[in-house]
N, C-alpha and C positions, 0 to 999 in steps of 0.2 A: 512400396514399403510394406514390411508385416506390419499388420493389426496385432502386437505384443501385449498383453495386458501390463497396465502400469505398475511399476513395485512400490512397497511401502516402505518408507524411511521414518527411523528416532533417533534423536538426541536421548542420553541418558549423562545426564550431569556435565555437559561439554563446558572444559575449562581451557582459555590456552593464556599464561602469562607470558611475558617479557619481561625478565628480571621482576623490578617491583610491581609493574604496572599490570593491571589484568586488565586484558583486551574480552575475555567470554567469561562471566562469571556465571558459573554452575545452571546452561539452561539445558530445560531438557522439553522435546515438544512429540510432537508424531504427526508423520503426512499420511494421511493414506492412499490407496493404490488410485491411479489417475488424479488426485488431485493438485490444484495451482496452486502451492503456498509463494507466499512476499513473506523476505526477510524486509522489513521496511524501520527505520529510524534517520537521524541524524550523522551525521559527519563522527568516526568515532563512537560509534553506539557498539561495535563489535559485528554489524552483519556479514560483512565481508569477509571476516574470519572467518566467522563458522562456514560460509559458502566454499571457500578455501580447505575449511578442515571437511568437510562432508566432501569435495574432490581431491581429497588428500595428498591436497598441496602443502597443508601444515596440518604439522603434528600436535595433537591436544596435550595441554600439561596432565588431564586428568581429564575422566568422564571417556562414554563410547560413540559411535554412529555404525546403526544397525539398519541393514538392509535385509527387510521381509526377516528379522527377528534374526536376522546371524553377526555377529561382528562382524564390521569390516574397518576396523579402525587401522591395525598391522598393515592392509594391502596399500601398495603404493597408486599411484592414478592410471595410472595404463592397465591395471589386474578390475577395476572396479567399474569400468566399462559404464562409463560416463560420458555425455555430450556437455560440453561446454561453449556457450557465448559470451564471449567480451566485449568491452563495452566500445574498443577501438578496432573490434570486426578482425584485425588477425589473421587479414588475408594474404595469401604468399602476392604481391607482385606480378611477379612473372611468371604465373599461372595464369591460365586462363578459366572461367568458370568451371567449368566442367572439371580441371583436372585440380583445383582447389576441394572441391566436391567430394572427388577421386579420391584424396590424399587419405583418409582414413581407413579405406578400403584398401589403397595400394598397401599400407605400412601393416594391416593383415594379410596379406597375402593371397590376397581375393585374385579369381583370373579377369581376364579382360572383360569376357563376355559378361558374366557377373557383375562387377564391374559396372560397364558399362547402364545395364539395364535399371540397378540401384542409383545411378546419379539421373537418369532419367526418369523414373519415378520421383526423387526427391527433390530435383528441381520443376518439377510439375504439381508438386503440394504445395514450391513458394511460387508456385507464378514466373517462374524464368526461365523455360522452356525455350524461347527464342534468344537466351544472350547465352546460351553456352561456350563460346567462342570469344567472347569480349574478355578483355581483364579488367580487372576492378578498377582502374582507373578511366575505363569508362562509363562507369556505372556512377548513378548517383548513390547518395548516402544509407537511401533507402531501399536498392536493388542489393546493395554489399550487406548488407542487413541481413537480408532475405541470403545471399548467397551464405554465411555466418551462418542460419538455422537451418540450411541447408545443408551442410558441413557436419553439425554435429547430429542430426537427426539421421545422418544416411546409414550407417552399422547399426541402426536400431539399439541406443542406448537402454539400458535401464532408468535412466534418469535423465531427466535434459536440465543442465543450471546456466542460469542466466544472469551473469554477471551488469547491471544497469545497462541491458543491450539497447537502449532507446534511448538514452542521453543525449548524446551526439546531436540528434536530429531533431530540427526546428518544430514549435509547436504542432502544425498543423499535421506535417508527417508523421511527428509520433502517436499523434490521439488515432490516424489512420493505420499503422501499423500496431496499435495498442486492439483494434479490431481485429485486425491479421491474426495478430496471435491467439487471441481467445478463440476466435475460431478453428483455426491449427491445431489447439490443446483441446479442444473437443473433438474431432476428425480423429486424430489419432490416439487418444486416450492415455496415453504419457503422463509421468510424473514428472510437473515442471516444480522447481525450486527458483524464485527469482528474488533479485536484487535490488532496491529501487530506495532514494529518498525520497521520489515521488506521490504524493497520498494521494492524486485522481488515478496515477497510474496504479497504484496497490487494491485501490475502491474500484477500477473497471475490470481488472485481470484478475484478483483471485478469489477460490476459493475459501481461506482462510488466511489472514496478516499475522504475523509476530509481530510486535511490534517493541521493539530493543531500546534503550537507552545507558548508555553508561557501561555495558557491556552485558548487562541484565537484561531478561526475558519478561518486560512489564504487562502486559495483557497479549492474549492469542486467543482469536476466533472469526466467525464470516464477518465480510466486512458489514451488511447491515446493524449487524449485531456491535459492533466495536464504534460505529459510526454512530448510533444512538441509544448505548447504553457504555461510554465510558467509564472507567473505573477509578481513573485519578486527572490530576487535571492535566497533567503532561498529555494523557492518551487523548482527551477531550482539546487540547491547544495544539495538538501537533498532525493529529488525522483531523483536517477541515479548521474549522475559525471558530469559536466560541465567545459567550461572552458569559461574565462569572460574578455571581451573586452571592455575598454574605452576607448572615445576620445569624440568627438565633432562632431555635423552636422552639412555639413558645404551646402550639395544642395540636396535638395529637387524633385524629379522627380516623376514620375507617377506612377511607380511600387514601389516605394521606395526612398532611402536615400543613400548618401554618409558617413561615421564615418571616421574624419580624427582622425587618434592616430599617433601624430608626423610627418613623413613625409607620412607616408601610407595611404590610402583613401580604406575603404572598402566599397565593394556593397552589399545593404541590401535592400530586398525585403517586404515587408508589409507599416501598418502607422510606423511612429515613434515621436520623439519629435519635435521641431517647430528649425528650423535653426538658430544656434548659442547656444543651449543648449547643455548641459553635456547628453551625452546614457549610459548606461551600454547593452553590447550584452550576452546573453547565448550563447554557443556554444558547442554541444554535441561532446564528444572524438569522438563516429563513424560516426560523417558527416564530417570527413578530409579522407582525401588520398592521397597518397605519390605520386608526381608527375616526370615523367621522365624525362630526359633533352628534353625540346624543346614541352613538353605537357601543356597548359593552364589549368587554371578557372576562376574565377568571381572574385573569390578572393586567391593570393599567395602570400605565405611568405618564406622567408626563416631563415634557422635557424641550429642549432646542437643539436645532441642526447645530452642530459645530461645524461639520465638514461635508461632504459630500461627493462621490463619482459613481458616473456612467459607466455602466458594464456591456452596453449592449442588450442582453436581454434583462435587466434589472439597475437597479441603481444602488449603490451603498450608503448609509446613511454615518455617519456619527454623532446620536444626541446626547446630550450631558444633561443629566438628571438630577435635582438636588441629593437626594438618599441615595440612588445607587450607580452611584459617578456615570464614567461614560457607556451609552450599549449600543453597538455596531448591530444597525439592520440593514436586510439585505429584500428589497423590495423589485416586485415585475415592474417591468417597465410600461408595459402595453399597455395603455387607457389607466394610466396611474390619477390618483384621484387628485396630487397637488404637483407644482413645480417644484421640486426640491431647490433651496436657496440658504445660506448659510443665517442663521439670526430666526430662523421660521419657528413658531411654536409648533409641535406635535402632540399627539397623545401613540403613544403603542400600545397595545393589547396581543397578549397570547397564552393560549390555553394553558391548565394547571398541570398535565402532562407533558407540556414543552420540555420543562426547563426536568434533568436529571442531579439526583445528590452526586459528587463526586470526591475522593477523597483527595487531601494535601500530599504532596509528592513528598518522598521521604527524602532527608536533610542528607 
């Protein structure tokens, strides 16, 4: 396959209704060239539209999608030379790999030789060099997968979109094809556009996340950055597990703020609101840790196990606190310092930069 440089795509105002209901309200983002964006939300959030309206499967009520700054809203899917993956792989039957492969080459009018040599190449990027001959029915889930991004990668797209292509497949296989692919999008340097409700899958694959709700464009950028500096509590509850602290600031300092919730006063590190208003804090389950008798931090509570499970490498706690009801922590397992057991006192402690201000989702 050619080494293509990746092209750059934008949203400029992408709206699409149905009658009253609006499925895209007015987002507008920019991928740049080789980069992995996640359209990533909820059931309903509108990603799948816009992945639809960027392969110009649907048509926008309003707003453009621009490839490397040209319109390309007007051209139909076949003119915008696009690779496409679904998420139910879309493979013909009775084909056999190779000529499933084939099919986007035959339907240009490639010769055989040609042909030939591009499906050999590009099933040699997914690792299926030896099932050319099989048909998808005897393939597992994750060989049809592989033959899928094989298919749309082989004309050398401008853009490769990936409709939730890993759903389908059980845990363990996705997290290994969730590898596959990032490395695939590095080798070739493609502009991938994917799909995903999945937040480990959005957190391990891309470059930068959208992150949609309601058909609205609520936060976008890399995921470290969206993962520990959320911006509302939706983004903070829905990419990873949070827990959420209110009270009131009550002093203002140089590094940060005081949040009195009740009689308790927590230390928080960054800007926050202006003294005397209402905060809302994020607070991630693995920035606590169980503290021993007579060991400090920034900030400790105490409290009792309500609940508790084994995760394998860690354990989850739920303690219920008198002031700031319940706060799920998420502690190592390995040479843990107590037996978790429901009715157990604790103390938690974690740093004044743990916990982030985050703002109330709008009504």
């Amino acid at each position: 396959m050619s080494a293509l440089a990746g092209h750059a795509l934008a949203l400029r105002g992408l709206t699409k209704r149905y009658g009253a209901f609006t499925a895209v309200d007015d987002v507008s983002l920019e991928v740049a060239q080789g980069q992995f964006l996640t359209l990533l939300g909820p059931s309903g959030s509108g990603k799948t539209t816009i992945l639809m309206a960027v392969a110009g499967f649907v048509a926008p009520s309003a707003g453009t999608v621009l490839l490397d700054g040209g319109d390309i809203t007007p051209l139909p899917p076949e003119k915008r030379d696009f690779g496409m993956v679904f998420q139910g792989y879309a493979l013909f039957p009775h084909m056999s790999v190779a000529d499933n492969v084939a099919f986007p080459l035959r339907v240009r009018g490639m010769s055989r030789a040609d042909r030939d040599a591009k499906v050999r190449a590009a099933l040699d990027l997914v690792q299926l060099q030896k099932f050319t001959d099989r048909l998808p029915r005897q393939l597992s889930g994750g060989q049809q997968q592989r033959v899928a991004l094989a298919r749309a990668l082989v004309f050398d797209p401008k853009l490769l979109l990936l409709d939730e292509p890993l759903s389908a497949l059980d845990k363990k296989l996705r997290a290994e094809l969730q590898e596959e692919l990032k490395a695939l999008h590095r080798r070739i340097g493609r502009t991938f556009v994917n799909v995903t409700h999945d937040q480990e899958e959005a957190l391990s694959l891309s470059d930068t996340i959208a992150i949609l709700n309601h058909g609205k464009l609520v936060q976008i950028g890399d995921p470290n950055g969206l993962y520990e500096r959320p911006r509302t509590r939706f983004v903070a509850d829905f990419l990873g597990k949070s827990n959420f602290l209110e009270g009131t600031v009550r002093t203002r300092m140089a590094e940060g703020f005081l949040l009195e919730a009740g009689p308790v006063q927590l230390r928080v590190h960054g800007a926050g609101p202006a003294e005397g208003t209402r905060a809302l804090l994020s607070l991630r389950p693995e920035k606590l840790a169980l503290l021993a008798e007579g060991e400090t931090a920034d900030n400790v509570v105490e409290g009792t196990i309500r609940a508790w499970s084994y995760l394998g490498a860690g354990s989850s706690l739920v303690v219920a606190t008198e002031h700031l009801g319940e706060i799920r922590a998420v502690l190592p397992a390995w040479k843990s310092s107590i037996d978790p057991a429901e009715g157990l006192r604790v103390r938690l402690g974690w740093a004044a930069d743990a916990a982030v201000p985050v703002e109330e989702d709008a009504a």
